[in-house]
N, C-alpha and C positions, 0 to 999 in steps of 0.2 A: 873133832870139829870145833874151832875155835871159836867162842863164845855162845855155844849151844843151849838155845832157848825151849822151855818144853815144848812138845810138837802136841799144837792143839789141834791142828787143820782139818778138815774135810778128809782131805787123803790120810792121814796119818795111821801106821799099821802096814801101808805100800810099801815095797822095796820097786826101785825102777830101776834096771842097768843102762848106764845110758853111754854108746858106742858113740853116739856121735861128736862131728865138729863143727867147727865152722860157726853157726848162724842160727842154721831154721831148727836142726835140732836139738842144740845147748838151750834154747830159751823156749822151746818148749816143755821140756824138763824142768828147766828151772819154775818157770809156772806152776809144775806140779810139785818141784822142792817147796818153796814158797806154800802152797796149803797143803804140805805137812807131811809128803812122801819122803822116805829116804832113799834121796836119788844118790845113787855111785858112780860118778864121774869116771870110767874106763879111757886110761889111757899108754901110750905106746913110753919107753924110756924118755925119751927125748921132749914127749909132751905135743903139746896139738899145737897149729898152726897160731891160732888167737891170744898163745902166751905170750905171741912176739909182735903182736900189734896194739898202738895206742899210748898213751903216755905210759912209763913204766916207774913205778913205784913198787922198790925197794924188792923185785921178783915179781911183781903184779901186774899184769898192763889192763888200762880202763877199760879196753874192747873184753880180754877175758872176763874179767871182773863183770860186767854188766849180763853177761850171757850165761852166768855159770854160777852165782852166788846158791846159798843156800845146800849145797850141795859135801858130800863127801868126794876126795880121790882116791883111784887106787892108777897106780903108776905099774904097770905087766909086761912084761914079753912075751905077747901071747905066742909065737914064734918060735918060741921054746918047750918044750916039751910039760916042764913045772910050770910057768907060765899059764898053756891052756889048762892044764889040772887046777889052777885058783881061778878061772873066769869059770870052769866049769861047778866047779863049786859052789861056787858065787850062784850062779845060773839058781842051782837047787834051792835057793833062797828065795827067786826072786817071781815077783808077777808081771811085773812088766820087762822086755830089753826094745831098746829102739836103738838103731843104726842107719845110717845114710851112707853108706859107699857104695861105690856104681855098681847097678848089675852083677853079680857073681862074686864080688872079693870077699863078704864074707862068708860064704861058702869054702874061697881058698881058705880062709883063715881056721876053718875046721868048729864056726859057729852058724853053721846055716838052720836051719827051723826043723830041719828034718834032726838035727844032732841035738840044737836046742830039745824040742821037744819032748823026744825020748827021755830026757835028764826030768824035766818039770812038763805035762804033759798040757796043763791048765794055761799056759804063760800066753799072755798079749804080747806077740812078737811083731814088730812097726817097723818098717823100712820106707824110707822116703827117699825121693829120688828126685833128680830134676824132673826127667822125663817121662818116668814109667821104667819098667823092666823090659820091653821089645821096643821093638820098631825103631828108623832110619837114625832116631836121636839117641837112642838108650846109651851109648857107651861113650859119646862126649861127655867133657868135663863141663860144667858148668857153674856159673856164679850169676847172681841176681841181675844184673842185663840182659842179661843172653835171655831170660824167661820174660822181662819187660820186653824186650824187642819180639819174642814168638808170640807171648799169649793176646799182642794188641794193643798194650797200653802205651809204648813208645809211639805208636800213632795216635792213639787218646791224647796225647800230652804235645800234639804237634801245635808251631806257632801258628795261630791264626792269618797270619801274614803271607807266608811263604809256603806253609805244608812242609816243613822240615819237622821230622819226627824230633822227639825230644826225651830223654829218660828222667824219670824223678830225680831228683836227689836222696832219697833215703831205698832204703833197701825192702821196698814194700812185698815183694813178692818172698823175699824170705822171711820175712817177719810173722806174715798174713799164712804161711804153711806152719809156723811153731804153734798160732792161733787154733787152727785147726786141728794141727796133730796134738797136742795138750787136750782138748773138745774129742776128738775120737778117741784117744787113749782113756780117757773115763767115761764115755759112752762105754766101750768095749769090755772095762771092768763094770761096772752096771751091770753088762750083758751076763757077763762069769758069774756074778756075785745073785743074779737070776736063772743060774742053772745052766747057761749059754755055753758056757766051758769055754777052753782057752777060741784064738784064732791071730788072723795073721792077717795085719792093719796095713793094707799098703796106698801110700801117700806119695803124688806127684805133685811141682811146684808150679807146672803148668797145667793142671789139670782144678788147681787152688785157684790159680788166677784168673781162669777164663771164668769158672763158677761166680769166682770175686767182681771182678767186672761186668757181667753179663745184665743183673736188674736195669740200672740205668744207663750205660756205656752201651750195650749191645742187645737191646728186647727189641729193636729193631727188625731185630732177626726172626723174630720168634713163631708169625707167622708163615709157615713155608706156601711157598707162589708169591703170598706176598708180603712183602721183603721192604721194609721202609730206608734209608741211607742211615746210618748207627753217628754220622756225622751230626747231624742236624739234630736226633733223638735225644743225643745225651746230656744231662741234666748240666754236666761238669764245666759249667764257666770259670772263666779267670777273674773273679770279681774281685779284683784288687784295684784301690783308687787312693790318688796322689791327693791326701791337702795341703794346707799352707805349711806343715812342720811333720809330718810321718804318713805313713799307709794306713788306708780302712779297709776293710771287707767291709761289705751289707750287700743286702737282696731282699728282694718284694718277689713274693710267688703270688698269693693269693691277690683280690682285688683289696682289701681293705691295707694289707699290706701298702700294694703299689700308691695307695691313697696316703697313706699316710707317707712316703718316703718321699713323694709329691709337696705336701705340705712342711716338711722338714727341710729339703732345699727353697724352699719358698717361691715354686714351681706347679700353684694348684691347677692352672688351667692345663697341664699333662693330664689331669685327672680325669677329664672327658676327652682328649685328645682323640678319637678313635683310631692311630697305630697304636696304642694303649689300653685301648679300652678292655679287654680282656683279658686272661693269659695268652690264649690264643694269638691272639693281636701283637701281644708284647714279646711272643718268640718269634712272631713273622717277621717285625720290625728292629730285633737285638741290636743289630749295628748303630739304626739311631739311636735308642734305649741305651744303650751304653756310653755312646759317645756325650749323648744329655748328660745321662747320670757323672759320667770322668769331670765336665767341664764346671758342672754346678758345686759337686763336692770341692774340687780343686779351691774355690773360693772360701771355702772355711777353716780356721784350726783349729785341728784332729779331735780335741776336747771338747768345744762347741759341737761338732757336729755331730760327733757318737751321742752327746747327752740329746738333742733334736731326737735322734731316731728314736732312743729308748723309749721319751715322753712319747713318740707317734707308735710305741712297739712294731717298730723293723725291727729285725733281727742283724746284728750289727757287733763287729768287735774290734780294737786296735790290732794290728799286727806286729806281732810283739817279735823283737828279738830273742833267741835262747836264752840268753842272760838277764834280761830283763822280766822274762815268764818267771824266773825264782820270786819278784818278788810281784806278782800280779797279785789281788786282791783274791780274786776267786782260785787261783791256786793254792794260795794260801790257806784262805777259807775250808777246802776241800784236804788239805793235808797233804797234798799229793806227793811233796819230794822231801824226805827223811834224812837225818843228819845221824848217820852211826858213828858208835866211839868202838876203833877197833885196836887193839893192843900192838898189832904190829903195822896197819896202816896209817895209823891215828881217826883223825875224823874223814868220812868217807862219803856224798851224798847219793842218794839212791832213791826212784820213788819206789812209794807202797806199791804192793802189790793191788788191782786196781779194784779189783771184787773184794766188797765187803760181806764178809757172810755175819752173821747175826751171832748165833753160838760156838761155831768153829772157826776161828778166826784164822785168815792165812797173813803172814808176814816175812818180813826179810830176816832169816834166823838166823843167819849168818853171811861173812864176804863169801866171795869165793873160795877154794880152797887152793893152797898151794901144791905145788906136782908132788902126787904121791902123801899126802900128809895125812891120809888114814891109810898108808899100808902094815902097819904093827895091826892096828883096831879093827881092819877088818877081816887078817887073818887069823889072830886071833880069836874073833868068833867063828871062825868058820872053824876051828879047834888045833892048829898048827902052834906045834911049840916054838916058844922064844929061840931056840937052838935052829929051829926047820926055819924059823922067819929070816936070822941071821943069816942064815948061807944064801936063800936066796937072794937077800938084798949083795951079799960078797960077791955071786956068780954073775950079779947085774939082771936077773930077773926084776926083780922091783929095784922103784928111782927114787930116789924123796931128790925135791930139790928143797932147801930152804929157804927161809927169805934171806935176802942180801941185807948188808951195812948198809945202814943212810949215807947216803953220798954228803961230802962235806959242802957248807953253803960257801 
């Protein structure tokens, strides 16, 4: 692994096999790469779907790169007879494997829990899935929509105007299952590591979402008979407002709040307004509250008027463009997005990892790795001679790809 930093992390001493693609479970792996597992990126000849999405540098693309850093490859044909004899191997090593493929293929594939198992009896076996393993969904393909449009939230997100449902823009349903399964997966070794003995973590990404959603999008529900509208309940405003040069966010919940965001547009007689006067008041009456609020911010520049708030403490921030977050103050401040020097990408920006632990520190230990580029290293430990590794790479059991020449400017 190139440029391999000592592993101080938290997890460090873990092996994680990690079968997955895609999204929800590269990055949660990567998570636990990052404090200081040795995750082994498992992958097929040809390489996973994500090598081929994103700007591509030099063999790299920024999508894999982001979901998979810190990690080793091994490039397999489990398909092959030698093939499953080095994942099974591998297996005997490890404590954790996590896979995402639909209902039953890794069963075809001749690693299902029942085969795992038997090899390493202890082992945290993680299967995530869009939907679960049964029922009318189980064997659809799925990708991050399809779970925003079931679990709810593409109706969360609908226009206030028309009720046309609406999907985020980022891929929050896969992201918010890596959260989780990374969070179970070390829950589960805890469990082990307290006498628990192995078991078998299974994760839905609609089963994440609705959990996810449900405090304030949907406790509406919560009493059954009776049943409040999940529309009107939840917290989740579009508090974005137009000044004379950019976007603010701000919001007033409590009363001293609303007093002061009152005073800040220079607006006190809202203050006793009674469609205001309470919380209560001020979510029966939003349409005006909001309409007030768009029309008085619009009168100031963006500068002026975040510095108001601060002095009145609302809670308040510019809306920053991505490009412009690199250089925000409090990002800065907080460290958040790192500049690696990598040998064959050159410089590469990446944030920290976001949990700071105190004496085990977790960090980005490395890019990604290229297809296959611990397959020598980790057969080699597994005890195969240079001669055994040779033929398998000649027979096309294992892939290295390399990196590519820089394209000429």
């Amino acid at each position: 692994m190139a440029d391999k930093k000592e592993l101080t992390g938290p997890l460090h001493g873990f092996r994680v096999l990690d079968l997955t693609t895609m999204v929800s479970g590269p990055i949660a792996t990567m998570m636990l790469a990052d404090q200081g597992a040795d995750v082994i990126k498992i992958e097929p000849p040809a390489g996973e779907l994500m090598r081929r999405v994103g700007i591509d540098n030099r063999g790299m693309t920024s999508s894999f790169l982001s979901c998979n850093r810190s990690k080793r490859s091994l490039s397999v044909d489990v398909k092959t007879e030698d093939g499953l004899a080095v994942l099974k191997k591998l297996v005997a090593t490890a404590d954790v494997l996590v896979q995402n493929f639909r209902p039953g293929a890794i069963q075809r594939m001749g690693l299902g829990e029942d085969v795992v198992r038997e090899i390493r009896p202890d082992i945290i076996y993680v299967s995530i899935s869009g939907f679960g393993e049964d029922g009318p969904y189980a064997q659809q393909r799925v990708y991050d929509p399809v779970i925003q449009a079931l679990s709810g939230l593409a109706e969360i997100q609908a226009d206030h105007g028309t009720g046309e449902p609406r999907m985020v823009r980022t891929i929050i349903p896969d992201k918010t299952t890596s959260v989780t399964a990374a969070q179970a997966i070390t829950a589960a070794l805890l469990a082990r590591e307290r006498g628990g003995g192995g078991q078998h973590v299974r994760l839905a990404m609609l089963d994440t979402m609705v959990a996810y959603l449900w405090p304030e999008a949907m406790s509406a529900l919560n009493f059954v008979g009776n049943e409040g509208d999940p529309k009107r309940s939840q917290m989740g405003l579009d508090l974005v407002f137009k000044t004379l040069d950019g976007y603010v966010t701000a919001g007033a919940v409590t009363d001293r709040e609303w007093a002061g965001m009152c005073r800040a547009i220079k607006r006190e007689e809202l203050i006793e307004d009674e469609r205001f006067i309470s919380p209560a008041a001020r979510f029966a009456n939003i349409t005006d509250r909001r309409r007030i609020m768009s029309e008085e911010i619009a009168k100031w520049q963006m500068e002026e008027i975040l510095a108001r708030f601060v002095a009145e403490q609302v809670p308040c921030a510019p809306i920053l463009s991505r490009e412009a977050l690199l250089d925000n103050e409090q990002v800065q401040r907080n460290a958040i997005i790192e500049i690696h020097e990598d040998a064959v990408l050159g410089q590469v920006r990446q944030p920290r990892p976001a949990a700071r632990f105190e004496t085990t520190p977790a960090q980005v230990r490395a890019m990604a790795p290229f297809l296959g580029a611990s397959n020598d290293e980790l057969l080699s430990e597994l005890g195969y001679a240079e001669d055994e590794i040779a033929r398998l790479h000649e027979t096309g059991v294992l892939q290295h790809s390399p990196p590519r020449e820089r394209a000429p400017k």
